[in-house]
C-alpha positions in Angstrom: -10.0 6.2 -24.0 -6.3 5.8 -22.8 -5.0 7.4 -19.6 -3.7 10.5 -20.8 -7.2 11.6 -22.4 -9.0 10.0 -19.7 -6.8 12.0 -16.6 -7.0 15.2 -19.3 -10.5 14.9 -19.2 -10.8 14.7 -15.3 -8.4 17.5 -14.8 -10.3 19.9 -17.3 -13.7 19.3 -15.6 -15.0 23.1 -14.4 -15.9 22.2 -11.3 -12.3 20.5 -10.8 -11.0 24.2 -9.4 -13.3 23.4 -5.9 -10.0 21.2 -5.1 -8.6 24.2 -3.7 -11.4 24.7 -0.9 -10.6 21.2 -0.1 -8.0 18.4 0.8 -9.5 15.8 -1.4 -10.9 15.5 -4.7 -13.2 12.4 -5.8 -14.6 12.6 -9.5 -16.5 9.5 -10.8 -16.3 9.9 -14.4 -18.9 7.9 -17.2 -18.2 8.7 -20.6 -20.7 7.2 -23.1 -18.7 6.8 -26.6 -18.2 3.9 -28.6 -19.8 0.8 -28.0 -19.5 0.8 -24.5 -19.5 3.0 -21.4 -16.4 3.9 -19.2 -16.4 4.6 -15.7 -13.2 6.0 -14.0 -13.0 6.9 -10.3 -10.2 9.7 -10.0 -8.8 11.3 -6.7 -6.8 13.7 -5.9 -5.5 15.7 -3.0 -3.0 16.5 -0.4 -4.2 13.9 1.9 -1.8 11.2 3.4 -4.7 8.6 2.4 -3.6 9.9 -1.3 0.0 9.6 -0.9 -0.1 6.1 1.2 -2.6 4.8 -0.9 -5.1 3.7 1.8 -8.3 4.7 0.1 -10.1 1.6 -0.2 -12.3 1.0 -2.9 -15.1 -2.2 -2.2 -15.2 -5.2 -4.0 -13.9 -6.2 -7.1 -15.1 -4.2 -9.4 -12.4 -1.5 -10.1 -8.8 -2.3 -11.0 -6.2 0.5 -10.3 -4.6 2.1 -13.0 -2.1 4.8 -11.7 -1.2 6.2 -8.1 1.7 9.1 -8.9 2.9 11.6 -5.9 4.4 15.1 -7.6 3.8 18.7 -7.6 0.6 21.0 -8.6 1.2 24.5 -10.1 2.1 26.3 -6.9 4.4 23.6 -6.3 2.4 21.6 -3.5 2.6 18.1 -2.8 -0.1 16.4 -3.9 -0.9 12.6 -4.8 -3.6 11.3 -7.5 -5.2 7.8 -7.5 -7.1 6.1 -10.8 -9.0 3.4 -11.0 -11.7 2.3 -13.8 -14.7 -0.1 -13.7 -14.3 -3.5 -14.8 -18.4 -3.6 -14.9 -21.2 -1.2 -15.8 -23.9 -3.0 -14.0 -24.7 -2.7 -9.9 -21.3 -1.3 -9.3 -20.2 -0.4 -5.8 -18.3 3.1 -5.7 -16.5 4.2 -2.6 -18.3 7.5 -1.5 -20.7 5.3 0.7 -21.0 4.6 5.0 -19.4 1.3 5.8 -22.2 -1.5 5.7 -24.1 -0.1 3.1 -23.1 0.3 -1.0 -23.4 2.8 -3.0 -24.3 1.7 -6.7 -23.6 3.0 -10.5 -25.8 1.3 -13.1 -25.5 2.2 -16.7 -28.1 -0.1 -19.2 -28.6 0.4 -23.0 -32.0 -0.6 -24.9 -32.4 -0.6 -28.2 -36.0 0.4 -29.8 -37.1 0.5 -33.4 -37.0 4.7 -33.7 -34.1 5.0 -30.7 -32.0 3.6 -28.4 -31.9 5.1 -24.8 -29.1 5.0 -22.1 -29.9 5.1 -19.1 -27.2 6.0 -15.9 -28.1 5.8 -12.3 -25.7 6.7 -9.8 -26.4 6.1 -5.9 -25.4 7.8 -2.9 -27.0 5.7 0.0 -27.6 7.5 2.8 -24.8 8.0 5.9 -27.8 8.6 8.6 -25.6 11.0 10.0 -27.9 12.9 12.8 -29.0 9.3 13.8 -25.3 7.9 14.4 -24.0 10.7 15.5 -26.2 13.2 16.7 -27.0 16.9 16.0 -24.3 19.5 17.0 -27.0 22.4 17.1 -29.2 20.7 19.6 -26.8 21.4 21.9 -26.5 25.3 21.1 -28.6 27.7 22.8 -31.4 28.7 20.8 -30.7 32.4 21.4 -27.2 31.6 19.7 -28.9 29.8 16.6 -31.3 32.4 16.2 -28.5 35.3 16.1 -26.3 33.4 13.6 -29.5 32.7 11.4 -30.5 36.6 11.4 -26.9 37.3 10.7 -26.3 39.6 13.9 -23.3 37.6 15.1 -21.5 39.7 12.5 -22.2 43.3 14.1 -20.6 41.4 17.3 -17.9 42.9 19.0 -14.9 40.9 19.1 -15.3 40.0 23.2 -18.7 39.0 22.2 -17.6 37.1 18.7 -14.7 35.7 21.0 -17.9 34.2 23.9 -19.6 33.0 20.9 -17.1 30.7 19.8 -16.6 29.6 23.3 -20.4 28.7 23.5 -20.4 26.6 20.7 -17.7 25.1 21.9 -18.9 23.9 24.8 -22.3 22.9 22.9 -19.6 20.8 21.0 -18.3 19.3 24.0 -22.0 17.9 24.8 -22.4 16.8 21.4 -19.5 14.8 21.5 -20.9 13.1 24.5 -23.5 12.3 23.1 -21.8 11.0 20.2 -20.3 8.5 22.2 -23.0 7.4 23.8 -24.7 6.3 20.6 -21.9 4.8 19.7 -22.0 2.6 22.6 -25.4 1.8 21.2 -24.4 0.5 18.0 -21.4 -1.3 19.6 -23.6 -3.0 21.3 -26.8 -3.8 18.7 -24.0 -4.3 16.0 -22.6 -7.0 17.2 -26.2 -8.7 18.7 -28.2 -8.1 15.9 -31.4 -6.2 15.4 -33.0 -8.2 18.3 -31.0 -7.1 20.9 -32.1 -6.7 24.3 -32.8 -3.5 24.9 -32.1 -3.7 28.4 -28.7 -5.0 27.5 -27.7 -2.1 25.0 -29.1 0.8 28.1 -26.5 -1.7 30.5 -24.0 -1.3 28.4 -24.6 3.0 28.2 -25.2 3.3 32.2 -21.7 1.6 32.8 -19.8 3.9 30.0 -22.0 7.4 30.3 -19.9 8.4 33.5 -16.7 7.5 32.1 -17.6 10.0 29.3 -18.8 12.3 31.5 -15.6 12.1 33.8 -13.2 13.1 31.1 -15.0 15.7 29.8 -15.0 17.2 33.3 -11.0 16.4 33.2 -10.8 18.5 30.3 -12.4 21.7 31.6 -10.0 22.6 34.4 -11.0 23.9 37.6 -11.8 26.8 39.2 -8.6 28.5 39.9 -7.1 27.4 36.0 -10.2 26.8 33.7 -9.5 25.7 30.0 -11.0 27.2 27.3 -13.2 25.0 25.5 -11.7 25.7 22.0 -8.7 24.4 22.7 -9.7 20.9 23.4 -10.2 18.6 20.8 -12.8 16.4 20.3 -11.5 13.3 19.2 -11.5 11.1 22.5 -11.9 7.9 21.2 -7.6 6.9 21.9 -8.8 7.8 25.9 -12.4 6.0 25.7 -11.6 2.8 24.0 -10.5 0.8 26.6 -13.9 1.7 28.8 -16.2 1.7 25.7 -15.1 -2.0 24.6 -15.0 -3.6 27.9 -18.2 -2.3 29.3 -19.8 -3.9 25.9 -17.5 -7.2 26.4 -19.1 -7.3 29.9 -22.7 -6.9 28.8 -22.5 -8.9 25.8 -20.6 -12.2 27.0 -18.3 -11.4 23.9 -15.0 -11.6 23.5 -13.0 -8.5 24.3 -10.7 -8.6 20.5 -14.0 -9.0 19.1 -15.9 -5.6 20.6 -12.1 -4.1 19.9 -12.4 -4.5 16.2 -16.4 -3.6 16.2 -15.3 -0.8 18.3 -12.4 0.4 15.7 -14.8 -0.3 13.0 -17.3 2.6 14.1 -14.8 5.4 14.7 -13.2 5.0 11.2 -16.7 5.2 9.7 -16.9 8.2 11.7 -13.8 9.5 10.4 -14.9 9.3 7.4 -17.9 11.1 7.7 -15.8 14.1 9.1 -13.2 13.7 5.9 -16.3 14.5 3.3 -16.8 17.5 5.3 -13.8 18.5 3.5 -13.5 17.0 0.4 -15.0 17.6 -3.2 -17.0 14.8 -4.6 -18.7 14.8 -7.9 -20.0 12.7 -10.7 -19.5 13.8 -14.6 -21.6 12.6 -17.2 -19.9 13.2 -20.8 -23.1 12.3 -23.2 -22.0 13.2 -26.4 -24.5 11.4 -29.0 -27.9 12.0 -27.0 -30.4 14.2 -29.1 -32.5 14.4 -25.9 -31.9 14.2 -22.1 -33.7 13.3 -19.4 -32.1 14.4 -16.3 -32.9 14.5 -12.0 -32.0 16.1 -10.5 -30.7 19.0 -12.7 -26.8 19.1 -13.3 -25.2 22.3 -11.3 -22.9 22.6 -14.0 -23.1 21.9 -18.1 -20.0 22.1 -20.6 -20.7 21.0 -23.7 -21.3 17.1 -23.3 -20.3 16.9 -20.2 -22.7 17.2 -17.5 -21.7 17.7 -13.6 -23.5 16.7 -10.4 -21.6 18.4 -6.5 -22.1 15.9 -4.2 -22.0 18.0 -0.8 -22.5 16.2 2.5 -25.4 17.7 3.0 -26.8 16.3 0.5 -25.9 12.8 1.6 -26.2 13.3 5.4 -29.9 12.3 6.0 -31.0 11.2 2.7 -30.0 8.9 -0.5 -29.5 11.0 -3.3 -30.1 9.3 -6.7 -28.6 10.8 -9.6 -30.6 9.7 -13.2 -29.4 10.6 -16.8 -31.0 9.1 -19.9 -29.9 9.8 -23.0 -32.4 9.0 -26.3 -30.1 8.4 -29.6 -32.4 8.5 -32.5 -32.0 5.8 -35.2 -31.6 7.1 -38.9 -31.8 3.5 -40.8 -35.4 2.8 -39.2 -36.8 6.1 -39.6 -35.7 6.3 -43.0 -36.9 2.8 -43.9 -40.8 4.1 -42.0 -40.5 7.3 -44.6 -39.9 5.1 -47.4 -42.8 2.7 -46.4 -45.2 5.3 -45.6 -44.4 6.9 -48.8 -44.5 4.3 -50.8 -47.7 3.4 -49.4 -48.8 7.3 -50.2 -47.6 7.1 -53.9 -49.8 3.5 -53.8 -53.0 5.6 -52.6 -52.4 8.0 -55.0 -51.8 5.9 -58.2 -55.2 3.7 -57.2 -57.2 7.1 -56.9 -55.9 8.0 -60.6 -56.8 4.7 -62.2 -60.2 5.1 -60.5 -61.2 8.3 -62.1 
């Protein structure tokens, strides 16, 4: 398949119109025709990592095809990467947390009667309420429960306006938190799975109430109090300094390596947050299958072409493992069994004559 069919293909996808609720698109394309698979990693978007190029794909199994900046329809700026799969076995794709891989396989086997493909796509998962946290626990239940009824709607805008300012502030402790486990996995990263506990709850007592400091810095006082929604919660620039030489200090290592460790876990964080708004899905095109074995179920079918939505939500707490097997029935053998079996009938029946 050349590059104009293959980027026609991607751009006529259904589920290709979700890139306008979002800033990125990522659609991992396997088309099974011909003799062997192809597997294509498109994205495109409005995002400067689109237009600088700074998407990184791991190890060397895909080779770049295209990266064009132009227009869309409405005339909006938007860039478009390509890539394609220089293997069809164990491949790493990119929609996976730093450390860990996520993996497409695609194996043929060939039986007497039929020959089945089978595809397996992995989304490892990102452990995101263990790295991070969970931004509800930190909401009042009262304020959970009314958003989960569906009573914050009949609010009036003074109360809509506090309820926003709530969670704001429940966003505020999250972050601390945050930051405290990242201090964690500063710390463990670098010693291993045997560090000293005592050494990683060191390293958190001497950062906690530098946290806690700025976030007090950020609220104001008394007589001019800020409003918690209009601080952000990005602090990492301000905290970097503290957070890697508290865990240079309890760790005996150097300070440029705890720096890069350091720098390592916020872009992971990063992004985490970027999926949040980006559309990532795999298509299947399976044209020659007479039957299908799929799981989970696609959300979308056209024709051939079969579509998975990757949400993160999906991914946040979980692997998700996406399996398609496709069962291509073989004429030449079948016909060669009807011929045996009937000559093997016609034998029978000729034997039965001369016998009577």
């Amino acid at each position: 398949m050349n590059i104009q069919r293959r980027r026609a293909l991607l751009l006529l996808l259904p589920t290709l119109t979700l890139l306008l609720g979002g800033c990125v698109t990522h659609t991992l394309l396997i088309t099974l025709t011909g003799e062997s698979p192809e597997i294509t990693w498109g994205i495109e978007g409005d995002s400067l990592d689109v237009f600088d190029n700074r998407i990184q794909l791991p190890g060397n199994g895909w080779a770049q095809l295209e990266h064009k900046v132009g227009e869309d329809s409405s005339g909006n700026l938007v860039g478009s990467l390509l890539y394609q799969a220089r293997t069809v076995v164990n491949l790493p794709h990119p929609i996976s947390p730093m450390g860990e891989t996520g993996l497409v396989d695609v194996r043929r086997d060939d039986g007497w009667f039929y020959d089945v493909t089978t595809v397996t796509v992995t989304f490892p998962s990102w452990k995101a309420p263990e790295r991070y946290g969970d931004p509800d626990a930190h909401v009042p239940t009262e304020i959970l429960a009314l958003e989960e009824s569906g009573l914050d709607t009949t609010l009036t805008p003074e109360g809509e306006e506090e309820l926003h300012r709530i969670k704001a502030r429940a966003g505020q402790l999250w972050t601390v938190d945050r930051y405290l486990r990242q201090m964690e996995r500063l710390v463990t990263s670098e010693l291993g799975a045997d560090a000293d506990s005592t050494v990683v709850r060191d390293a958190v007592s001497r950062f906690a109430p530098v946290v806690r400091a700025y976030v007090m810095s950020l609220q104001g006082d008394a007589m001019d109090p800020v409003d918690p929604q209009d601080v952000s919660l990005e602090w990492y620039p301000e905290l970097r300094e503290s957070m890697i030489t508290a865990a240079s200090e309890v760790t005996g290592l150097p300070v440029e390596t705890m720096a890069a460790a350091a720098d390592s876990l916020d872009e992971e964080y990063k992004r985490w947050v970027d999926l949040e708004d980006d559309t990532v899905q795999l298509a299947l095109v399976m044209p020659d299958a007479q039957y299908r074995r799929l799981a989970p179920d696609p959300d979308e079918v056209s024709g051939d072409t079969l579509v998975w939505n990757v949400e993160r939500e999906r991914v946040a707490d979980q692997q998700l493992q996406i399996v398609a097997a496709g069962y291509t029935f073989s004429l030449l053998p079948i016909a060669l069994a009807g011929l045996l079996i009937g000559g093997v009938a016609g034998l029978i029946v000729r034997l039965s004559k001369r016998k009577r």
